[in-house]
N, C-alpha and C positions, 0 to 999 in steps of 0.2 A: 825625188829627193828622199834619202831616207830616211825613216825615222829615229832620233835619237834619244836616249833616254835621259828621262828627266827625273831630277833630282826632288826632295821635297821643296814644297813651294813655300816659298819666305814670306812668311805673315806680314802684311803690311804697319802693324802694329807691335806693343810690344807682345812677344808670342807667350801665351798663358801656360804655365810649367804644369806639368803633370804630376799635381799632389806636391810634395816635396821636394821632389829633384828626378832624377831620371827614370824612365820605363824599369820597370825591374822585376822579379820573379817569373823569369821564362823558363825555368829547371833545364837541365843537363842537354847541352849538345852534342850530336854523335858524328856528326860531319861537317867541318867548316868550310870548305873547298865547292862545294853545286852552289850553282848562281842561283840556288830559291831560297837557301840557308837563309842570307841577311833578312830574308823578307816572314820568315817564322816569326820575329817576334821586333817588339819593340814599335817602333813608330816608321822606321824606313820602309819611303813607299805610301802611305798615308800622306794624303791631302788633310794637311787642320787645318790651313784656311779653309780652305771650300767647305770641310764639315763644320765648321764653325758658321761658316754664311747660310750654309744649308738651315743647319739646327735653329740659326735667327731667323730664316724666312720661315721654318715651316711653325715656329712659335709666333710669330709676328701675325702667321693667319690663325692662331688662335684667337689670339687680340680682337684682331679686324674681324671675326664674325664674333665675337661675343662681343662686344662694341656694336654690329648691327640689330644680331637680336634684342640688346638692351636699349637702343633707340624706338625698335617695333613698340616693342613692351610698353617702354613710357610711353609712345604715341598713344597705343592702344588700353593703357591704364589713362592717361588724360581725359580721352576722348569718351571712356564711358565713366568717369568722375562726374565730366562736363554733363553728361545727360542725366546722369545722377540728378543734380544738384537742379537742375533745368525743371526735370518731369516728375519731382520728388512730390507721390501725393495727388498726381493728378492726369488725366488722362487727355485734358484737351489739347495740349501743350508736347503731345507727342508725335503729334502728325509731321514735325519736320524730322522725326529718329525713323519714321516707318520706311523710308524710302532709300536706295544708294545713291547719292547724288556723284558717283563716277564710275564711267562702263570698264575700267579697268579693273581696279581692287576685286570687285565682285571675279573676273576671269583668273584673277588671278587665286584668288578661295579656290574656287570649283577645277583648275587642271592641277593646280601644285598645293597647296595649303591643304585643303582640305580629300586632297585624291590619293587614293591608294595607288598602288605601284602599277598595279594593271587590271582593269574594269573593275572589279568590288570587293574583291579579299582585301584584307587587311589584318585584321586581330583575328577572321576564322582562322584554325589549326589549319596546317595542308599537311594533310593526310598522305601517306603512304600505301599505308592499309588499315585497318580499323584498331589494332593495336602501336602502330606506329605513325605518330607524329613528328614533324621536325619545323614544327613551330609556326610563328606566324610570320610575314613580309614587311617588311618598314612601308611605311607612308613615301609619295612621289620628292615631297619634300628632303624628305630624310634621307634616301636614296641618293640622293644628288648631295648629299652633303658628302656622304659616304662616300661616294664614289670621286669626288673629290679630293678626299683625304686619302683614299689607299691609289688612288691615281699619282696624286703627290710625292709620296712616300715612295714609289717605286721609281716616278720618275728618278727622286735624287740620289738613288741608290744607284741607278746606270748613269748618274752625271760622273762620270768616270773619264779619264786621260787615256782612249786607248789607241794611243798613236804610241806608245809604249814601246820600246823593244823588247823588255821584258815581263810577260805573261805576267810571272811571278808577281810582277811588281801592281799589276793592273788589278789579279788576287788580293792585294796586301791593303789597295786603295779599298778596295769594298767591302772587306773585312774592317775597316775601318767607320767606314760609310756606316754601316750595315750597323756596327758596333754604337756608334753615339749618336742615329736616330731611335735602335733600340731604346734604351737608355733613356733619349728623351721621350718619346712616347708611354714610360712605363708612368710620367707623373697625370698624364690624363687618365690614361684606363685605372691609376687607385682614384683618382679624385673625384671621376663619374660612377665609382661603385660606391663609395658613400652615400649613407642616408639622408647624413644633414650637411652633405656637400652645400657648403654656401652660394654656389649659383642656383642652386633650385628657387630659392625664394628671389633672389634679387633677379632672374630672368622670368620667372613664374614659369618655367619649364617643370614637366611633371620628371618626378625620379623614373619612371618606365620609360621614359625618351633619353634618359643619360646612362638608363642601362643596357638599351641597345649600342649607343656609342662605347661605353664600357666594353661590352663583348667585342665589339669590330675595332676598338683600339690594340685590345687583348690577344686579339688575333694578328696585328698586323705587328706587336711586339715580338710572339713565337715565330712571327714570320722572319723580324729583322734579327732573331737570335741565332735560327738557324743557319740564315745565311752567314752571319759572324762565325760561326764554328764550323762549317762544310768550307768556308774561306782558309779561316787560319788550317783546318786538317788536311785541307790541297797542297799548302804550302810545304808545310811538314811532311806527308805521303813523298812530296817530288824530293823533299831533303836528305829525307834517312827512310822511307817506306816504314810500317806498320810500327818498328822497332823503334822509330822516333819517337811517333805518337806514342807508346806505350809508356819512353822514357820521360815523354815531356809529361803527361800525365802523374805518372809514380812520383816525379821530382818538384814539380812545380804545386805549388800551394796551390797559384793562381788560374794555372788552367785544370784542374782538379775539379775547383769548386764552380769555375765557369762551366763544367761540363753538365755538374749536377745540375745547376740551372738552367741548361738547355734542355737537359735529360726533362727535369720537371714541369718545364713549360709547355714539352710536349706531351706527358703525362697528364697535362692539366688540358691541353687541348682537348684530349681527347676522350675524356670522361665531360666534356660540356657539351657534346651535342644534344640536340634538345629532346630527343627520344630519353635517352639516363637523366637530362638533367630533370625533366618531367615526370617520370616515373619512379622513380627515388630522389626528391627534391632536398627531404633533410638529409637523407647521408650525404648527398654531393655538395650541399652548404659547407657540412662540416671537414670535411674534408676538401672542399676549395679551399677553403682559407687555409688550411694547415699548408696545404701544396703552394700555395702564395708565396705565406711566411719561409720556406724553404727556399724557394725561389729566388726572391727579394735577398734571404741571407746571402745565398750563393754570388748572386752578383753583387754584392756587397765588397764580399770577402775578394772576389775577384778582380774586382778595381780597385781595392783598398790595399792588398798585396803586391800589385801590379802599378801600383801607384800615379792611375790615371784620373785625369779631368772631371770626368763625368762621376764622381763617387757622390758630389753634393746632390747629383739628381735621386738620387736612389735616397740618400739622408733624409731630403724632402717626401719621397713617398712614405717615409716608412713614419716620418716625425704628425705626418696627417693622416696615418689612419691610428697612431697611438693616441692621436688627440680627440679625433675622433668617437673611439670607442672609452677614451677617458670621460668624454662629455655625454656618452650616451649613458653612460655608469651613474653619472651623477645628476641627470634629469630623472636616471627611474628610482635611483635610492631618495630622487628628495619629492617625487610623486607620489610612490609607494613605501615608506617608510615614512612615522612620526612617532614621537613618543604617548601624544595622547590616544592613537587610533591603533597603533602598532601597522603590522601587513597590513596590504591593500587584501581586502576580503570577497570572495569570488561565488555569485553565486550560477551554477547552473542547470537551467529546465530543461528539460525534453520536451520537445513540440510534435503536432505533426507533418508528416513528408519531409520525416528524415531532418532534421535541423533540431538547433539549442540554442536556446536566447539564454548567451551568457554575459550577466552582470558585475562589475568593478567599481566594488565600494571602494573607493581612492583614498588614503590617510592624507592626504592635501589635496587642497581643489586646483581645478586644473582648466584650461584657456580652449575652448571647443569653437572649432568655425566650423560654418555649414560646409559640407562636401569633404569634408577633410577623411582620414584614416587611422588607425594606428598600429602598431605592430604590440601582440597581446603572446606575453612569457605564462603558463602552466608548466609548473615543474612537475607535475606530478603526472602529466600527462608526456612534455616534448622536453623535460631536462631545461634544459638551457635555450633551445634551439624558439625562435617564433614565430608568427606569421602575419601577415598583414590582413587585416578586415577593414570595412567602412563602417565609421560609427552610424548605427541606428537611431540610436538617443543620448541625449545627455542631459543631465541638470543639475542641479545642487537642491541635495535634500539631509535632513537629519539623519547620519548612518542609526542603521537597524540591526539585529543582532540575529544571523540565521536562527539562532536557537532558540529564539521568541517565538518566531512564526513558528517552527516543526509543532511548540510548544502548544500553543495556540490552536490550530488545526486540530492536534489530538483530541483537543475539549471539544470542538464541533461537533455540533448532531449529526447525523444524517443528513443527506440529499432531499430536499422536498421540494416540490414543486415551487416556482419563482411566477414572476410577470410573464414569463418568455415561454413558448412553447419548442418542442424540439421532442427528435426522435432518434433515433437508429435505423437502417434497414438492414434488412435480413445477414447481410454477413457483417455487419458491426462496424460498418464505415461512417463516420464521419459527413450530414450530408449537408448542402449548405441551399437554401430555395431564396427566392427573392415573392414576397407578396406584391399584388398592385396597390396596397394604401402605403405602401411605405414606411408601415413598424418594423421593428424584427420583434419575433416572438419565438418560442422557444418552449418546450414541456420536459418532463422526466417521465422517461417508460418506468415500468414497473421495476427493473433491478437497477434502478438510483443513474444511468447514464444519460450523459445531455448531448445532447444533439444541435447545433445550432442554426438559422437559417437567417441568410442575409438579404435586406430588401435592397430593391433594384434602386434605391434611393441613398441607401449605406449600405453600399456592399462590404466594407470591412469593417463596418462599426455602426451603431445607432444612428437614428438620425437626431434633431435638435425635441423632436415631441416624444422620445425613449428617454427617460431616467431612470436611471439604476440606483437603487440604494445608495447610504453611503457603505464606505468602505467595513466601518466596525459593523455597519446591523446586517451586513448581507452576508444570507447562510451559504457557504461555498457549497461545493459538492467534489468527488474525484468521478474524473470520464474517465474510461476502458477506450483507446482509438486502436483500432488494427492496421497493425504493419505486415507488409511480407517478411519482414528481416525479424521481428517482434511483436507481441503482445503485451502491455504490461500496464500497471496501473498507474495515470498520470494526474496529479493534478489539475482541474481547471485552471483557467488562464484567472480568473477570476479570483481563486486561492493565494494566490503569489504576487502574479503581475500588476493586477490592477489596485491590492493593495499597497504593492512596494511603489510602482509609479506614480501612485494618485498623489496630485497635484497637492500642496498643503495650500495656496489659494491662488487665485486669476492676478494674470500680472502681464499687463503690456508695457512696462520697461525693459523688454528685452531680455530677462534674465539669462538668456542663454548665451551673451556676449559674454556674459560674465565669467567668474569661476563655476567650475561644474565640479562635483565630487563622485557621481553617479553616471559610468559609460555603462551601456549597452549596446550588445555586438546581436547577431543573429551568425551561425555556425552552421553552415550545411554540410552534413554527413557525408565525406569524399573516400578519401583512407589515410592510414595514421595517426594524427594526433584529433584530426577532426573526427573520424570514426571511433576512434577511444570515448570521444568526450560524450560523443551520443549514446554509444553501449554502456557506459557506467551511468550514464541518467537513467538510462531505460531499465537496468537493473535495481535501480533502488527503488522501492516502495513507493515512495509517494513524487517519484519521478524530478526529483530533486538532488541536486549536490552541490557542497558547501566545501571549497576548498581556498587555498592559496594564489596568490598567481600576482603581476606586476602590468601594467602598461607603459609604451614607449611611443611617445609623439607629443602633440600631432602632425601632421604630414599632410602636404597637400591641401587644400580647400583655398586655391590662390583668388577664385571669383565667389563673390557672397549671389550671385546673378541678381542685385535687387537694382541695378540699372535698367532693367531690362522689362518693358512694359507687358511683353507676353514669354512667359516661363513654359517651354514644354518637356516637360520630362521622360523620359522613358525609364522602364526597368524591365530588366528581366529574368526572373525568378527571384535569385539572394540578393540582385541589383537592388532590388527594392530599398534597403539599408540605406544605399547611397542619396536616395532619392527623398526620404522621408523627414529626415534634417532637414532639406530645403525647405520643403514645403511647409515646413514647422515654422522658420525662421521668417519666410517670405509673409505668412501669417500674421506673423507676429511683427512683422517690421508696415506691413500695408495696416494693420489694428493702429500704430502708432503715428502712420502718416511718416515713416521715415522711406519710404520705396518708393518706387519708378513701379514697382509692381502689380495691374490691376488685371489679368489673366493668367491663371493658373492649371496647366491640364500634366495631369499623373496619369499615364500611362502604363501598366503594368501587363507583364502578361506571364502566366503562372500554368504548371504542365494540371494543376487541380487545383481543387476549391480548398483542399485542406491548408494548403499553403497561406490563406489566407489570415493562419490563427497567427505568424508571423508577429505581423505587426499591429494585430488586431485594438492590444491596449492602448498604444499610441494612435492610431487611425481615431478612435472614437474623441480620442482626445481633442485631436486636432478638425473634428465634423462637429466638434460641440462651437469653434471658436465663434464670436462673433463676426460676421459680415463674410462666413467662411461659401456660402451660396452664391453670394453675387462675385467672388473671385476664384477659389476651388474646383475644378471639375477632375470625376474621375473616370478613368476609361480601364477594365478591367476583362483581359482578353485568357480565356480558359481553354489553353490548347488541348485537353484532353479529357472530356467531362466524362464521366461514369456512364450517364445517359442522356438522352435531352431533355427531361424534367430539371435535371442540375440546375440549368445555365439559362435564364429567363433576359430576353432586351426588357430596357427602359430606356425614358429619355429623360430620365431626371440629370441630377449632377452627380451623382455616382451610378452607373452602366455599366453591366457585364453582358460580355458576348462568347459565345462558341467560337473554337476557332483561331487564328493567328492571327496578329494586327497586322495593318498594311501600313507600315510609317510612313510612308510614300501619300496614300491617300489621307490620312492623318495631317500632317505639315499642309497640302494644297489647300484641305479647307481650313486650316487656322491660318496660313498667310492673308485667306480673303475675307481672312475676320478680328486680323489681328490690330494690337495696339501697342502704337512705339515701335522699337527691335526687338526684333524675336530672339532669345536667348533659349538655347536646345542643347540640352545634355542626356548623354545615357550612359547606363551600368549594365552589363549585362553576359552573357554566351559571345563568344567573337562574331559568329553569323549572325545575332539578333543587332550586335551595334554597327557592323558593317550594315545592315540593311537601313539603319538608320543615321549613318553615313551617308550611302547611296539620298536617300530622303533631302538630307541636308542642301546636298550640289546642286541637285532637280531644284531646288526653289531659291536656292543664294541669289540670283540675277532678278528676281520676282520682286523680293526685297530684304531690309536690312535684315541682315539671320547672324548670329556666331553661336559656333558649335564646339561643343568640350564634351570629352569622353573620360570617364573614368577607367583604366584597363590595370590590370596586374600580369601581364605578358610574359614576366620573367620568374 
């Protein structure tokens, strides 16, 4: 039997008009007579039932999995609510959270949930060569989400009638196709590129997981544009050959501007691969978005000319991310501007091993969760453009006036000798020794430098029998630290830090649920805006600088982990930031009896001991706290020590060791010593948090474990 052609298919409903009234803006025809003519433009040929059925099932499986992971969610917010509220305060009362009481959930963490796509990569880069990367691998989970969705999408694209007589016609159906799944897919890939896309919090999905769906939805839109225009330019080649296209271009508004936005989509393709988009990261921001807004115009103008259906889809993308960046406008004008405080005021130190602990005197106080981020604007540094960090610190304290301190400082005497002893060696580094009694002590060699040494009991900070002055009677001093990149003369941490952080008095109500008016960030020295910000410290005199700049957030921080009877944290190197909030918070919530939380291990591991001055202020702070010995432990791993004098074992609750941690042997012996659920989090290098991934799987089946990762992937 042969095939006969079929006409457009009669909506079974009433058929929904394209904008106004008919198809229109197809510019000038050169030939009416070839049977592919009718199918150049207009709707002949085109299935809009079927792409209408199509665009409702593949929207309808948005629904149905955001509907399931919102169900996960709440499960799994209930159910450590419920143990919350169970083991709040107490530890005997946990022995029913330590255990899985089903052999499936656990298999099911350890091959999909919790597994990488294939043995252990995951967040490490995959290398090419040493200067090229092309990025890192979705998780097993996400993978199958993915592949799902462009399996989808391609299927409905070949759901096509080709029992056809006419090719042409079969062309016109897919160009169709092709045309209003484009279109609908452009409203996810804007909605998962937002910051404050409203599903991050209501599923508790991190923005790094929406923006790898961003990019593979972005992808499969260039995908569905092209084939929209390699369709309709088949058509038109068989119509009138080259001279068509030329004229339908020159004349038509609509496919003009359709072209520009295919032009663009592939311009945009292709300046995202992860080699450009990593190695020049702000110019490719700024110019994604410009390439976007082009884009987006283009198909605008081209369904809005052309007077088709799909014009409201593109209205919506463009109407959320204007709202979007309206709300982002108006969170940082009303954080960062007041009239009694004016600018948010920025102060930033030069540390050592290359970092800057930079501070955000906020003109309003501001809503801080543990784990959380935030994205920090320096115009004087990155214009406009920002970048995300994890906050270090926050609190609420009496803003202070840079020009106090510079002021202050100058009337200081000299360096003289303290409680602490301390030295220099021979090339002017920086050395850090651990005693076996457990002080830290500290001296000044003869030309005024300190030198500090950390005991195996405070490695980052005193222990509870160290008291330090207070803040007004203690005589600072400036240290000389040698870098390879620089030398210069920096303040003590003690000069700035521990003055501006010091606590104004002890307070276990939580204050840091509260309003905060005081973030700090720590800023490791990479290039660009991060490498500016360290050379202009490191140039100024007293290794300080006092500038402008805004905050935008917070972001992220969806678990406080104080359900969680044994907390293992990892960090690695800057991760530390991530890590140190918690432990702050979990402190301060187990002082009040309001946590599930009575095990606490900080695992950190750092390429030197310099890095320790990091977080040094706050460490001490938080080894001062009450009952911080019977909960607190710290494990502090020195992959690259100057020599073995550096790095001395202890078995106190703060330990440093030579060497790289084994998160693997780490996790075994804390499951067989653990209390309640194990809650495991890490910050860090993509190799170091893959390993402690790998860590995780190895002991899920052992017992109750959940694991959260902090990444910035993109």
């Amino acid at each position: 039997m042969a095939p006969r052609e079929v006409l457009p298919d009669a909506y079974p409903l009433p058929l929904p008009q394209p904008g106004r009234g008919p198809v229109t803006g197809f510019g000038t025809l050169l030939n009416y007579t070839t049977a592919a003519e009718p199918y150049t433009h207009g709707l002949l040929g085109v299935s809009q039932a079927r792409n209408w059925l199509l665009a409702n099932v593949l929207l309808i499986s948005f629904f149905v999995l955001l509907a399931i992971t919102l169900g996960y969610r709440w499960v799994h917010m209930a159910n450590s609510h419920l143990r919350h509220l169970m083991t709040m305060g107490k530890w005997e009362d946990q022995r029913y959270w330590m255990y899985n009481h089903s052999h499936v959930w656990p298999r099911i963490k350890r091959s999909l949930l919790y597994a990488p796509l294939w043995k252990h990569t995951h967040n490490r880069e995959v290398q090419l060569s040493k200067a090229i990367s092309i990025g890192t691998l979705p998780g097993r989970y996400h993978t199958l989400l993915l592949v799902l969705y462009c399996a989808s999408n391609l299927a409905y694209c070949l759901a096509l009638d080709w029992g056809r007589l006419n090719s042409s016609s079969v062309v016109a159906e897919l160009r169709g196709r092709s045309g209003v799944l484009g279109a609908l897919n452009l409203i996810p890939t804007v909605l998962f590129a937002l910051r404050n896309n409203p599903l991050i919090p209501i599923l508790r999905v991190s923005y790094d997981t929406f923006n790898l769906f961003h990019r593979w939805c972005a992808r499969m839109v260039i995908f569905e544009a092209v084939v929209h225009t390699v369709c309709w330019a088949a058509n038109a080649l068989e119509a009138g050959g080259m001279h068509q296209v030329h004229v339908s271009l020159s004349t038509s508004t609509s496919y003009t501007w359709g072209m520009v936005a295919t032009v663009t989509f592939g311009f945009v393709f292709l300046t995202s691969f992860s080699p450009l988009r990593h190695a020049f990261y702000e110019t490719f921001l700024n110019v994604h978005r410009l390439t976007i807004w082009l884009a987006l115009v283009g198909v605008y103008v081209h369904l809005d000319k052309a007077n088709l259906p799909q014009l409201p889809y593109v209205q919506l993308c463009m109407a959320l991310w204007v709202a979007e960046w309206l709300w982002r406008a108006a969170r940082i004008c009303y954080h960062n501007l007041s009239r009694q405080r004016g600018i948010t005021k920025v102060t930033i130190e030069a540390l050592p091993a290359e970092a800057c602990r930079v501070t955000f005197e906020l003109s309003r106080p501001w809503h801080w969760k543990p784990g959380c981020h935030v994205h920090a604007y320096l115009p004087q540094f990155a214009l406009w453009s920002s970048h995300p960090f994890s906050i270090a610190w926050a609190e609420s304290r009496a803003p202070r006036s840079p020009l106090v301190l510079e002021v202050e400082m100058e009337k200081m005497p000299p360096a003289i000798p303290r409680n602490r002893n301390s030295h220099f060696d021979t090339s002017g580094h920086r050395n850090f020794h651990f005693d076996a009694s457990g002080n830290r002590n500290s001296h000044f060699d003869t030309s005024g430098n300190r030198n500090s040494h950390f005991d195996t009991a405070s490695a980052v900070g005193p222990l509870d029998t160290f008291r330090r002055p207070s803040a007004m009677s203690r005589i600072p001093s400036i240290s000389t630290y040698s870098r390879k990149s620089a030398s210069f003369p920096l303040p003590a941490v003690a000069t700035i830090s521990e003055i501006t952080h010091a606590p104004a008095a002890p307070n276990v109500a939580l204050p840091r649920d509260a309003a905060c008016t005081s973030i700090s960030l720590i800023i490791r020295a990479r290039s660009g805006m991060t490498r500016q910000l360290y050379d202009r410290a490191c140039a100024a005199p007293t290794g300080t600088i006092t500038t402008w700049g805004a905050i935008e957030g917070p972001y992220g921080g969806h678990d406080s982990l104080a359900s969680f009877g044994t907390v293992v944290l990892f960090a690695g190197g800057v991760g530390i930031t991530h890590c140190v909030g918690y432990v702050h918070h979990l402190m301060l919530q187990h002082a009040a009896g309001t946590a599930s939380t009575q095990k606490v291990l900080l695992v950190w591991s750092v390429p030197n001991t310099e890095a320790l001055e990091w977080v040094r202020v706050w460490m001490d702070r938080i080894l001062r706290m009450e009952g911080r010995r019977e909960v607190l432990r710290i494990q502090i791993f020195v992959t690259k020590p100057r020599h073995r004098g550096e790095v001395i074992s202890n078995t106190g609750s703060v330990a440093m060791f030579p060497g790289r941690c084994n998160p693997e042997t780490i996790l075994k012996k804390e499951m067989g010593e653990r209390i309640g659920c194990v809650g495991v989090t890490v910050c860090g290098p993509g190799a170091f948090a893959d390993s402690v991934r790998s860590a995780v799987r190895g002991v899920v089946r052992v017992g109750a474990v959940e694991f959260v990762e902090e990444a910035f992937t993109y």
